[in-house]
C-alpha positions as CSV (number, residue, x, y, z in Angstrom):
1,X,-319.9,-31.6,-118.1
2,X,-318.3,-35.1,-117.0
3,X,-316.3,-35.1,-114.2
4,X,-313.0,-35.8,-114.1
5,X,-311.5,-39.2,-113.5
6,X,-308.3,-39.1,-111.7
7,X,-305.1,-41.3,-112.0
8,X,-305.2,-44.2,-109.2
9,X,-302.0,-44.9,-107.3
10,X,-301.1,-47.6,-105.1
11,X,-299.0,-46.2,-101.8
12,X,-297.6,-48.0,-98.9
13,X,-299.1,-46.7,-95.3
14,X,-295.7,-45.3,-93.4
15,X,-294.4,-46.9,-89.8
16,X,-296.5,-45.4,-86.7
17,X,-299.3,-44.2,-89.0
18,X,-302.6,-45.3,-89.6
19,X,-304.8,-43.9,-92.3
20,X,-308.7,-44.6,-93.1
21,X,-309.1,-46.2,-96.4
22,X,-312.7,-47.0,-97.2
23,X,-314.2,-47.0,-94.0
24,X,-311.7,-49.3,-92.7
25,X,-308.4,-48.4,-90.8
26,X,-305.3,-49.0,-92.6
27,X,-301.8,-49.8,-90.1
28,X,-298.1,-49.0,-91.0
29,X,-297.1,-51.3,-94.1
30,X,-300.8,-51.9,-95.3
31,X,-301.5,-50.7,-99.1
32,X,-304.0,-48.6,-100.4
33,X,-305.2,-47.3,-103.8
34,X,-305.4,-43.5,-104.1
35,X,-305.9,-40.5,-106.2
36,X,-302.6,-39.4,-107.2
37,X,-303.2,-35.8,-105.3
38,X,-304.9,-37.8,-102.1
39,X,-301.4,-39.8,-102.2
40,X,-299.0,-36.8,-102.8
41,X,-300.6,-34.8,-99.7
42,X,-301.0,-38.0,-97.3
43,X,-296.7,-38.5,-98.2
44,X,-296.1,-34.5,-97.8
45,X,-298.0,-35.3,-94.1
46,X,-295.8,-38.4,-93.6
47,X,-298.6,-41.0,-93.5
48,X,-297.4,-42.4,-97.1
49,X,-294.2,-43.9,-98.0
50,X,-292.3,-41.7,-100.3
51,X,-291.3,-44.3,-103.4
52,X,-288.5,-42.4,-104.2
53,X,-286.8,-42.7,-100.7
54,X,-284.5,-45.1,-99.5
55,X,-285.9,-47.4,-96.4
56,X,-283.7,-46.6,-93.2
57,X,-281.3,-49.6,-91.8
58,X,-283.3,-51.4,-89.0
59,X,-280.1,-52.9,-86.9
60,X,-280.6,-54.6,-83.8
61,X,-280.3,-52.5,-80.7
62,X,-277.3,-52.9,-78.0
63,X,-276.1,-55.9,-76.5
64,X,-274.6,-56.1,-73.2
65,X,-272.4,-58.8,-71.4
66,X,-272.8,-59.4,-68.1
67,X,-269.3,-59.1,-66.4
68,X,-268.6,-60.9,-62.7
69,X,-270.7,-63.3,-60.2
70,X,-273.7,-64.5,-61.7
71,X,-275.5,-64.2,-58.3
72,X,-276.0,-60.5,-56.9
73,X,-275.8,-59.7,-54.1
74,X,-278.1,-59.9,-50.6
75,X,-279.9,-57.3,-49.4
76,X,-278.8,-58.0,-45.7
């Protein structure tokens, strides 16, 4: 009986996860070549990037103005 060959998909490694990819460790953005059940369960667990999703808006965080002197002031 031959075994069976399964379908190799490429997936992208999701932000804040790492996975191990051929005995070498594979950071957030970093591809890798899986079966297509490996893929489905790593993107069910959140370590894959789900293809079909749309990529959150990454917006700069708060700015602030300082108001006033531009010294502070002493501790006296």
């Amino acid at each position: 009986m031959a075994a069976k060959i399964e379908k190799l998909v490429k997936a992208v490694v999701a932000p804040g996860r790492t996975v191990k990819f051929e005995g070498s460790n594979v950071g957030p953005g970093g591809e890798v070549s899986l079966p297509v059940s490996e893929a489905a369960w790593l993107r069910s667990g959140g370590y894959l990037l789900d293809p079909a999703a749309t990529a959150p808006t990454i917006a700069p965080g708060p700015a602030f103005e300082k108001e006033g002197d531009d010294n502070p002031p002493s501790a006296e």
